[in-house]
C-alpha positions as CSV (number, residue, x, y, z in Angstrom):
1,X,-57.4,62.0,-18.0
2,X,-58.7,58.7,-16.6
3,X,-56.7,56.6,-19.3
4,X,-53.5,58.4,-17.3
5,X,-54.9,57.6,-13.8
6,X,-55.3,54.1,-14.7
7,X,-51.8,54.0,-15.8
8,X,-50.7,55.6,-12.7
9,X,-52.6,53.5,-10.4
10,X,-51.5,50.0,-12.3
11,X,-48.0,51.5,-11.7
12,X,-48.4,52.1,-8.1
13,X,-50.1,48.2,-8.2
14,X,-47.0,46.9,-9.9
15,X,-44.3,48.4,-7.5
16,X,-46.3,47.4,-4.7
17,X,-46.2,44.1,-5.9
18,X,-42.4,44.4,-6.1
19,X,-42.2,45.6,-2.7
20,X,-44.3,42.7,-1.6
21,X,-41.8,40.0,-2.9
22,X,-38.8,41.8,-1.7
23,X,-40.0,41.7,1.4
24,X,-40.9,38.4,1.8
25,X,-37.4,37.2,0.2
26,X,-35.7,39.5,2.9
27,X,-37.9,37.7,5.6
28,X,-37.1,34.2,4.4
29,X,-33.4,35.4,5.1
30,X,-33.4,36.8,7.7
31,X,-35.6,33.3,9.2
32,X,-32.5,31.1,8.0
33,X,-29.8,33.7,9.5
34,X,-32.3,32.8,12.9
35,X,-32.3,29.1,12.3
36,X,-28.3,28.8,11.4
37,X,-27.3,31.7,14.3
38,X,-30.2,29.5,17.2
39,X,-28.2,29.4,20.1
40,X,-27.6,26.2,21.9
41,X,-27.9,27.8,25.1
42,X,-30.1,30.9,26.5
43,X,-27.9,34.0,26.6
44,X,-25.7,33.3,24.1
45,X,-27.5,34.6,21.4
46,X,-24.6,36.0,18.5
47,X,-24.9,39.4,17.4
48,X,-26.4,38.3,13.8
49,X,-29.2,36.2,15.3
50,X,-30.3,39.5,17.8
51,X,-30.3,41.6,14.7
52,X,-32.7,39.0,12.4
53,X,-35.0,38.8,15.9
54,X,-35.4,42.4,16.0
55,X,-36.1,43.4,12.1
56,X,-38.1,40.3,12.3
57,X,-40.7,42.2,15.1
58,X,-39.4,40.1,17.9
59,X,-37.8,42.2,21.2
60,X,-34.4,43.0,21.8
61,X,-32.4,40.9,24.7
């Protein structure tokens, strides 16, 4: 029985791990999409950079 839970829980570690890194890949993207899509002026923010700013945390203009 413990043999199994181990085997669970080192499961569990390993997809978290995935998770992890898939994560941080999508929030290295989304960081570039912000730095290519920077508008040169206030206000005219394109669609693409509003999107990265909001799944990136930051608020919605």
């Amino acid at each position: 029985m413990g043999q199994v839970y181990m085997e669970l829980e080192m499961e569990r570690f390993i997809e978290l791990k995935r998770a992890e890194e898939e994560n941080k890949k999508l929030r290295e993207a989304l960081e570039k999409v912000m730095e290519v899509e920077e508008p040169i002026m206030e206000g005219w923010e394109t669609k693409s950079f509003r999107i990265a700013r909001k799944a990136l945390g930051g608020e919605e203009k």
